[in-house]
Structures are given as structure tokens and as C-alpha cells.
TORKOL-4160 file (C-alpha; in steps of 0.2 Angstrom, whole numbers, padded with zeros to 4 digits, m for minus):
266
<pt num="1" X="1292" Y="0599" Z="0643"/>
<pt num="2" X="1293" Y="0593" Z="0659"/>
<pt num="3" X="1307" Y="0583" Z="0668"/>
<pt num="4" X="1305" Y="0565" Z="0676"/>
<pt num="5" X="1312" Y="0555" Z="0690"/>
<pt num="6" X="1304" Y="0538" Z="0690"/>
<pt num="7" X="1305" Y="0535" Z="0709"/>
<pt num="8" X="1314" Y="0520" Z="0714"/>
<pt num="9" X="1325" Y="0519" Z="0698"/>
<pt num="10" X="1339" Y="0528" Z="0688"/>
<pt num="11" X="1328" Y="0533" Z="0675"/>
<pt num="12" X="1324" Y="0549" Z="0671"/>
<pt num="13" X="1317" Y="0558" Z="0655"/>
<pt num="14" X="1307" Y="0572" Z="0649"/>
<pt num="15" X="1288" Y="0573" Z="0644"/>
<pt num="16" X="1277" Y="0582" Z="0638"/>
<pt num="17" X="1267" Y="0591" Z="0652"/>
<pt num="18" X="1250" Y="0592" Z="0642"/>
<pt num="19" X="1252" Y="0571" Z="0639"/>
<pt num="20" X="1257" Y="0567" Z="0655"/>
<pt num="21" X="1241" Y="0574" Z="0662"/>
<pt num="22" X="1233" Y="0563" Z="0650"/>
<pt num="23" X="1240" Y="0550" Z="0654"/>
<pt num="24" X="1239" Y="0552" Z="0673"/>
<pt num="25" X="1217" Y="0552" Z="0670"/>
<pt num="26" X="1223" Y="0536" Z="0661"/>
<pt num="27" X="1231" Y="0529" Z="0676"/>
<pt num="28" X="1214" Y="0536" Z="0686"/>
<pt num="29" X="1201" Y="0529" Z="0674"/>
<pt num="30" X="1210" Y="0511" Z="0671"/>
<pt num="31" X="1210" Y="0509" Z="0691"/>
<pt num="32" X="1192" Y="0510" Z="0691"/>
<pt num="33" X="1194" Y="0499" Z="0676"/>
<pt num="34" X="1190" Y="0507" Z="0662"/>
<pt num="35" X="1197" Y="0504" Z="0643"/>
<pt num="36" X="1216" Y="0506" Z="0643"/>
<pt num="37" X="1221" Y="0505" Z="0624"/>
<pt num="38" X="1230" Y="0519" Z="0618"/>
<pt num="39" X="1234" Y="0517" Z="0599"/>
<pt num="40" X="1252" Y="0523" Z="0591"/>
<pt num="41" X="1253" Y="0528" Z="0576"/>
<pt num="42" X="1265" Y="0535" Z="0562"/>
<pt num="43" X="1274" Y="0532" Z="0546"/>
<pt num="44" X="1290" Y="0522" Z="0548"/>
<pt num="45" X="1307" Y="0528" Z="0555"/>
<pt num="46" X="1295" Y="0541" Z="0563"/>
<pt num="47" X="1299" Y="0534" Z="0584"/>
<pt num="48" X="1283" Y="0525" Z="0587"/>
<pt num="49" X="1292" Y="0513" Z="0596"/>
<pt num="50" X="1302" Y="0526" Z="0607"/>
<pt num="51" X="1287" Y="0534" Z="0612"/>
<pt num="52" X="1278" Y="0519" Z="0614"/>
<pt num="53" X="1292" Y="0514" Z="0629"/>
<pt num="54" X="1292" Y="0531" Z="0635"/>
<pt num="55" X="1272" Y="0530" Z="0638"/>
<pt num="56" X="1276" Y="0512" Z="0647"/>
<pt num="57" X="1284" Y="0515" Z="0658"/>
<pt num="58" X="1277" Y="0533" Z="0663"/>
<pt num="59" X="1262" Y="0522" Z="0667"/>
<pt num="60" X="1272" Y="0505" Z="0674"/>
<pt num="61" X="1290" Y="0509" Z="0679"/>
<pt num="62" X="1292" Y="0490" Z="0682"/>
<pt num="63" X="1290" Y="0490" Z="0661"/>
<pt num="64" X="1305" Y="0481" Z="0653"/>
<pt num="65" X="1307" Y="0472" Z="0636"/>
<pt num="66" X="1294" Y="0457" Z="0645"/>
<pt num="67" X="1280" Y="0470" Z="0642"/>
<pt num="68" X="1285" Y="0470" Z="0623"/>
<pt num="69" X="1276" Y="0458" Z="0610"/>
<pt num="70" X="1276" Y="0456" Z="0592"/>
<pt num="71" X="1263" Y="0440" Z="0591"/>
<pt num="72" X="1246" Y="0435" Z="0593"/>
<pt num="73" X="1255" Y="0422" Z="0606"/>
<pt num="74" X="1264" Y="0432" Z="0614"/>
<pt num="75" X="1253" Y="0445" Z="0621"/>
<pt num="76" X="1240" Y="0430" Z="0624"/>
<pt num="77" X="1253" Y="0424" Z="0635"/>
<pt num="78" X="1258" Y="0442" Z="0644"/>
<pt num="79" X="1240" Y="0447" Z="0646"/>
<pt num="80" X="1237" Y="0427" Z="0655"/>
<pt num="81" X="1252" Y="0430" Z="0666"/>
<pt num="82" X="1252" Y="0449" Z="0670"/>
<pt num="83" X="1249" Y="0457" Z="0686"/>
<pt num="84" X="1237" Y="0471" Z="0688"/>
<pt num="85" X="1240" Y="0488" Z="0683"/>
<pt num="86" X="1256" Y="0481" Z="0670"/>
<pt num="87" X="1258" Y="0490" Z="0656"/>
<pt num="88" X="1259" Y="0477" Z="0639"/>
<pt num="89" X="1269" Y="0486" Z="0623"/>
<pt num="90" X="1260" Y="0477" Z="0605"/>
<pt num="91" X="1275" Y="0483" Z="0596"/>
<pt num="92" X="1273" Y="0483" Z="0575"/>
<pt num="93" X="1254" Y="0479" Z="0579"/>
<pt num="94" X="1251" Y="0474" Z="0561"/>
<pt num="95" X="1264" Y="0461" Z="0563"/>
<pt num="96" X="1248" Y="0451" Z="0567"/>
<pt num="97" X="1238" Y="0458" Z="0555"/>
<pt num="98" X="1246" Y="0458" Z="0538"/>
<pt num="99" X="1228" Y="0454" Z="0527"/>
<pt num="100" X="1213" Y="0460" Z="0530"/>
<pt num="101" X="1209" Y="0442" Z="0538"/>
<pt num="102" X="1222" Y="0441" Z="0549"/>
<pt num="103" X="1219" Y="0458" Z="0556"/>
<pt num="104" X="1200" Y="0454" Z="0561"/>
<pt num="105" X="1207" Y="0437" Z="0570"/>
<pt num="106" X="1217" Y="0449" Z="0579"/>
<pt num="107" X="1203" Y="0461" Z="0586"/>
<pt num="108" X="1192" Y="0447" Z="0588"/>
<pt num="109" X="1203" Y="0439" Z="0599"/>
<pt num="110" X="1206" Y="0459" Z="0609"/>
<pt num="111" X="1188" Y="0458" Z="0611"/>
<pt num="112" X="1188" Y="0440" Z="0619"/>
<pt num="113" X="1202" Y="0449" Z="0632"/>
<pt num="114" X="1195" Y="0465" Z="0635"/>
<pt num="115" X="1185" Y="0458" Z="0651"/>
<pt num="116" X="1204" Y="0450" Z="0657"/>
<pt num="117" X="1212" Y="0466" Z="0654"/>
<pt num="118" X="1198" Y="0476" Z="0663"/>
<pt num="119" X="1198" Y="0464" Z="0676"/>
<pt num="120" X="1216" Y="0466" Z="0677"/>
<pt num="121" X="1215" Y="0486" Z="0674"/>
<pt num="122" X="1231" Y="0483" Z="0662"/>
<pt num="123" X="1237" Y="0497" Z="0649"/>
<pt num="124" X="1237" Y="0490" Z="0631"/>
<pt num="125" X="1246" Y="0501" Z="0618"/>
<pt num="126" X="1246" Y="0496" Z="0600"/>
<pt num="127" X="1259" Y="0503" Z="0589"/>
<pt num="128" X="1256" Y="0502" Z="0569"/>
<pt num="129" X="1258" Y="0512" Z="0552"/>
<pt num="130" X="1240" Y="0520" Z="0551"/>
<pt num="131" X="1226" Y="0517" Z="0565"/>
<pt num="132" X="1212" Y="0520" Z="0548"/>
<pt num="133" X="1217" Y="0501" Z="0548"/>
<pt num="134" X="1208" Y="0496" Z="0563"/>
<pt num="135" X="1192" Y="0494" Z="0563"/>
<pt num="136" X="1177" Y="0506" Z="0568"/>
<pt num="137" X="1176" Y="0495" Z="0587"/>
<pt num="138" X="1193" Y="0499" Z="0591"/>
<pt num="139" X="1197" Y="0515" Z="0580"/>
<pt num="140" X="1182" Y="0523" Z="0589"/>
<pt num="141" X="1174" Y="0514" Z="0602"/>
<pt num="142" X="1188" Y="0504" Z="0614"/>
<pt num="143" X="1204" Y="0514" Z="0614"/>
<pt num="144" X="1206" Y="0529" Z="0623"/>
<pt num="145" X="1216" Y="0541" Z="0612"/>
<pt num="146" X="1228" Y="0542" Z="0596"/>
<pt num="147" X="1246" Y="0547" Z="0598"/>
<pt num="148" X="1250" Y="0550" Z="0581"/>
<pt num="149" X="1269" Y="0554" Z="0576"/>
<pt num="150" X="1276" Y="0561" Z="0563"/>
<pt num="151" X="1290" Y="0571" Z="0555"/>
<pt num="152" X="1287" Y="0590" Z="0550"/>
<pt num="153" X="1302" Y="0590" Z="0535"/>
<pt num="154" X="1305" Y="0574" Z="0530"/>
<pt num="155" X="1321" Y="0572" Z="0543"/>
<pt num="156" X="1317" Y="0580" Z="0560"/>
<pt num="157" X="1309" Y="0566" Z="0572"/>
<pt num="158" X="1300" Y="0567" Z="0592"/>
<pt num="159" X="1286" Y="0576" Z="0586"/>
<pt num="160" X="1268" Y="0571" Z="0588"/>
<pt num="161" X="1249" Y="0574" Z="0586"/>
<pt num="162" X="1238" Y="0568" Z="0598"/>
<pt num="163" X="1220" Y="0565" Z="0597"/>
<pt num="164" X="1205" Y="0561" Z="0611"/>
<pt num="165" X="1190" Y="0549" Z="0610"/>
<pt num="166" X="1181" Y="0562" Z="0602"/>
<pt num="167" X="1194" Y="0571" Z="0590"/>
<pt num="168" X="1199" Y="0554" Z="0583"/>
<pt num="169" X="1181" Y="0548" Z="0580"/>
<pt num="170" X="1182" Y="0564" Z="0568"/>
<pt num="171" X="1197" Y="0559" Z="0563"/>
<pt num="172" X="1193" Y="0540" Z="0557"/>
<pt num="173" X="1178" Y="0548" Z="0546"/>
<pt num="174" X="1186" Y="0560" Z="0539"/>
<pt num="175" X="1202" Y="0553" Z="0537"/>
<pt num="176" X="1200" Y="0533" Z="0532"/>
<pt num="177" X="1195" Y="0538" Z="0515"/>
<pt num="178" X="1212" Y="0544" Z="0509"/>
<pt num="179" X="1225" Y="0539" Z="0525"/>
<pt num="180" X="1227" Y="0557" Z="0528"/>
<pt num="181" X="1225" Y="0567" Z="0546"/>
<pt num="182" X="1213" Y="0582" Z="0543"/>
<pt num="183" X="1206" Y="0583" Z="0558"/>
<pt num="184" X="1213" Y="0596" Z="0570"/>
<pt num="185" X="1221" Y="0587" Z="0586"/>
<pt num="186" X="1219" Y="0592" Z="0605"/>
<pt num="187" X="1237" Y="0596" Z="0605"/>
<pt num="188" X="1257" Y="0594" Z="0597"/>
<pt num="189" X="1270" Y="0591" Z="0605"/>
<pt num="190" X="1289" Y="0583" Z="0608"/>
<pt num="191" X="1298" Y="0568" Z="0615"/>
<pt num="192" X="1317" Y="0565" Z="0617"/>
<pt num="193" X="1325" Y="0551" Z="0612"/>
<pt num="194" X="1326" Y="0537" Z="0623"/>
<pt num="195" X="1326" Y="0520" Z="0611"/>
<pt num="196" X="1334" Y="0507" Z="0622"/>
<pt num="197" X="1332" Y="0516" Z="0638"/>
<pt num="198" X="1321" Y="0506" Z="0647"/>
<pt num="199" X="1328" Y="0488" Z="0637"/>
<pt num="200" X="1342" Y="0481" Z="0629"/>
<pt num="201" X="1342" Y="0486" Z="0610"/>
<pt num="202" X="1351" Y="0470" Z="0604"/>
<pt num="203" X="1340" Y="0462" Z="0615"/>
<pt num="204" X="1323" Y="0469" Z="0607"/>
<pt num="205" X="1330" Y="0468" Z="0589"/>
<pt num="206" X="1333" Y="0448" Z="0592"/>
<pt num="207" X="1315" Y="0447" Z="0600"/>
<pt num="208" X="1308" Y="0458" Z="0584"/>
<pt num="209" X="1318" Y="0445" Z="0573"/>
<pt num="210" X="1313" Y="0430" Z="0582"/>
<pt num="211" X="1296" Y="0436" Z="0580"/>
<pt num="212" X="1297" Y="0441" Z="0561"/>
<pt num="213" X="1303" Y="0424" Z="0556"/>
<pt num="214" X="1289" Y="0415" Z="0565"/>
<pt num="215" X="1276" Y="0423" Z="0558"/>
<pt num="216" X="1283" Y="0421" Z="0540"/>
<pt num="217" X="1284" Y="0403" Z="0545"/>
<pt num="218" X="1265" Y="0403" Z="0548"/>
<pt num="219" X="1261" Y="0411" Z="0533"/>
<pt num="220" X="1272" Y="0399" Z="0522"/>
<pt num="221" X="1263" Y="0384" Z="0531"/>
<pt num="222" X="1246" Y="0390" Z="0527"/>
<pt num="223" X="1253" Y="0393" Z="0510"/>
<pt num="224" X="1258" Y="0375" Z="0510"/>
<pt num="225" X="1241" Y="0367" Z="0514"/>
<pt num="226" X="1232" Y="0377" Z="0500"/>
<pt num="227" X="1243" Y="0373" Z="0486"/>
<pt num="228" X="1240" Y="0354" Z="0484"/>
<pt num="229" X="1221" Y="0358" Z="0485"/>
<pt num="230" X="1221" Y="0370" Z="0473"/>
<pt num="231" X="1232" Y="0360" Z="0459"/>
<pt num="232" X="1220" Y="0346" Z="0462"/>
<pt num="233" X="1205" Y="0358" Z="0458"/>
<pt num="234" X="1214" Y="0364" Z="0442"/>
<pt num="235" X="1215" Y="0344" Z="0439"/>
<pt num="236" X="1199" Y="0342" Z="0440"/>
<pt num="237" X="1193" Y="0356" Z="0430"/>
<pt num="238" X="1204" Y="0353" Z="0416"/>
<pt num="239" X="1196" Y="0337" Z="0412"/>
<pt num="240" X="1181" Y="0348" Z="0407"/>
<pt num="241" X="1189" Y="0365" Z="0404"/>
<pt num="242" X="1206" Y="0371" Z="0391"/>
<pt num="243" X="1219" Y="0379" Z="0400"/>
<pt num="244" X="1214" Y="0395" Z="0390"/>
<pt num="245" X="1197" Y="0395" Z="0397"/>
<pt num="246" X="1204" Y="0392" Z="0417"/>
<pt num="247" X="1217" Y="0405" Z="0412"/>
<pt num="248" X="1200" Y="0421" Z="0408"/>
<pt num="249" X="1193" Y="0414" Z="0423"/>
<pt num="250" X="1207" Y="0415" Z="0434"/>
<pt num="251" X="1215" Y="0430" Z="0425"/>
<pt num="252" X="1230" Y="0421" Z="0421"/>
<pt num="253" X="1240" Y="0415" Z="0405"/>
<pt num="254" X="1239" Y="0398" Z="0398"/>
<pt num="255" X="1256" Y="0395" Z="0399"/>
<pt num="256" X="1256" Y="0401" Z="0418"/>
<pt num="257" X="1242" Y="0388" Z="0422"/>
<pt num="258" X="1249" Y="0374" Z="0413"/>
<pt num="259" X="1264" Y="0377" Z="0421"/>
<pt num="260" X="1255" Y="0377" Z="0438"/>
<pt num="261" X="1248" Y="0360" Z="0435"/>
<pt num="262" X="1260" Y="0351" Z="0426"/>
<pt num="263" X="1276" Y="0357" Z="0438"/>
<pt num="264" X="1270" Y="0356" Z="0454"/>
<pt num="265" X="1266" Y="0340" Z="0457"/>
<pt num="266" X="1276" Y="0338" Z="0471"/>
């Protein structure tokens, strides 16, 4: 482990030596803008997020809770208004991503920045549960490693795996079919504990909310417009169809779409 002094500031931590060196070819391959998507990974409870802010700020120490998004929106706006070199924290990635639909919005929408975000040689990381939901592009083509934690006994956290372009590209093929990490990684390591460190914990759980309930929001109102629509198709089928025969089509009981139909007119 290796002891830092971020200078300028009051902060200071420790680090893995053998991922700090990592991430300092980051800091050397994003200033002559390459890629700099770094994917987070890890079942939950197991610190992504405390890493995740570690990582920031190792690579921007101007990082604070402005750099943290939960949203499609939110990181539009923080990639529009960032200055070059920041470091922009997609905290709970799949937040944004929670079907299969709204995940590939997601990454079409990355793609559509990458040449901002190159231009701007910002640091992207993306925190979620398991990086076998990405897709190929960005699993394997555009991010620079996997950071994987994890906890070796079910109770112990600050340990992780972390994986290269290359070992993670083994990784996805061997691993997407069951969600399980075969692959040998470059290294192991530790990190410390330093949740709220680098930003107000009341103010990142009210951000977190805040987010939480906008997206739910979203989802409700796109439940909202479909319902109507599809009450009026069951209508119209009904006037050629029993509720028995919708009901094998559908894979719903009669009762269940007579109840749709007749109950929900408003």
C-alpha cells in the first residue's frame, strides 16, 4: 500500500501501489486522448462506490460530489459543462439501465459522447453490479480496465480484482454465460475506507435519492401512456375474440383480463 498526500489539500489516503501505476498510464494515455472509461464492478455492500471516489480524485483532486451522477441527464449535462481532464463518477450505472432497452439507450447515447469526452480527455468511470451486462463495445472495446470488488468471506470489504483490456476481454467470454469471474486477473489488491472523504455523505444520499425517485417517475409515466393503448386493443379484440382465447394468447387468466378491461377504464 502506498501512502498519499494530494498536493494542495488535506486529503490523504492510502493506495494500492500496483493501481496507482495504472492509473497514472491512464492519466498518460487520456492526455493524448485516448479512451478513459474505467468500469466498477461488484456485488452490493461490496464498496464500489468508495473505491470509485478514491479512483477520482487520484485522477482529478478538484473531484467532489459535482462529478457524481446517477442519470442519463445528469451526466449529459457534467460531460457539456466539464473542463478538461475532470474526472465524471456514473455512480449505480444501471440506475439508467434497468431493462435491456434502457441499458442500450444508455450506451448509445456514450457512444454519441465518446468524441466530447475524447476531445475533452475526461475520465469516465462507471460503477454497476456486474460488467457482463454491458455490451461487447463497451465490456471489451471502449473501457480501459475492470476493477472488480468483492468480499473473500461474506463480511470482510476493501478488497478487489482488477482486470486489463486484455484479461477482461477473457473475462466477458468466459464469464457472461453464468456471471461468474474465472478468469485470472492482472492483480489483487486492498483499499481503505474512505466513504464521504471527498463529499458530504448526507449530501450524496439526497442526491442518490433525488435521483431514485426521478427515474421511477419516468418509468411510471411511460407506464401510463401504454395502459390506455393496450385496454383499447383488448377492446377491440374482444369484439372478435372470448376472454379465454386473449387470456392463452396473453398467458393470462380470464378472470385477470376481464378484469383488466372492465376496471380500468379510467
Amino acid at each position: 500500500m502506498v501512502k498519499f498526500q494530494i498536493q494542495g489539500t488535506d486529503k490523504q489516503y492510502y493506495m494500492n501501489a500496483t493501481l496507482a501505476a495504472n492509473l497514472d498510464i491512464l492519466k498518460k494515455a487520456v492526455a493524448k486522448k485516448w479512451d478513459g472509461f474505467i468500469m466498477i464492478d461488484g456485488i452490493e455492500g461490496s464498496a464500489k462506490t468508495t473505491l470509485a471516489s478514491t479512483i477520482a480524485y487520484y485522477l482529478d483532486n478538484n473531484y467532489n460530489l459535482d462529478n457524481v451522477v446517477f442519470t442519463q441527464d445528469q451526466f449529459n449535462e457534467t460531460v457539456d459543462n466539464a473542463r478538461p481532464g475532470t474526472v465524471i463518477h456514473w455512480d449505480e450505472f444501471i440506475f439508467g439501465g434497468l431493462s435491456t432497452e434502457a441499458l442500450n439507450k444508455v450506451q448509445n447515447m456514450l457512444i454519441k459522447k465518446i468524441t466530447t469526452i475524447r476531445k475533452k480527455r475526461l475520465y469516465i468511470l462507471l460503477v454497476m453490479p456486474w460488467f457482463f451486462m454491458m455490451r461487447p463495445y463497451f465490456a471489451i472495446g471502449r473501457s480501459r480496465c475492470l476493477i472488480h470488488t468483492y468480499t473473500p468471506d461474506g463480511i470482510t470489504r476493501g478488497v478487489f480484482k482488477f482486470y486489463s483490456f486484455i484479461k477482461k476481454q477473457k473475462l466477458y467470454h468466459t464469464g457472461k454465460k453464468e456471471y461468474q469471474y474465472y478468469t485470472k486477473p492482472d492483480f489483487i489488491g486492498n483499499f481503505t475506507d474512505t466513504f464521504g472523504r471527498f463529499w458530504n455523505e448526507k449530501d450524496y444520499d439526497s442526491k442518490k435519492e433525488k435521483a431514485i425517485k426521478e427515474l421511477t417517475k419516468e418509468q411510471d409515466k411511460k407506464k401510463d401512456i401504454w395502459k390506455p393503448r393496450v385496454i383499447t386493443l383488448l377492446r377491440y379484440i374482444k369484439e372478435n375474440h372470448s376472454y379465454s382465447q386473449i387470456g392463452k394468447i396473453l398467458k393470462m387468466s380470464k378472470g385477470q383480463i376481464q378484469d383488466l378491461v372492465v376496471n380500468s377504464s379510467s
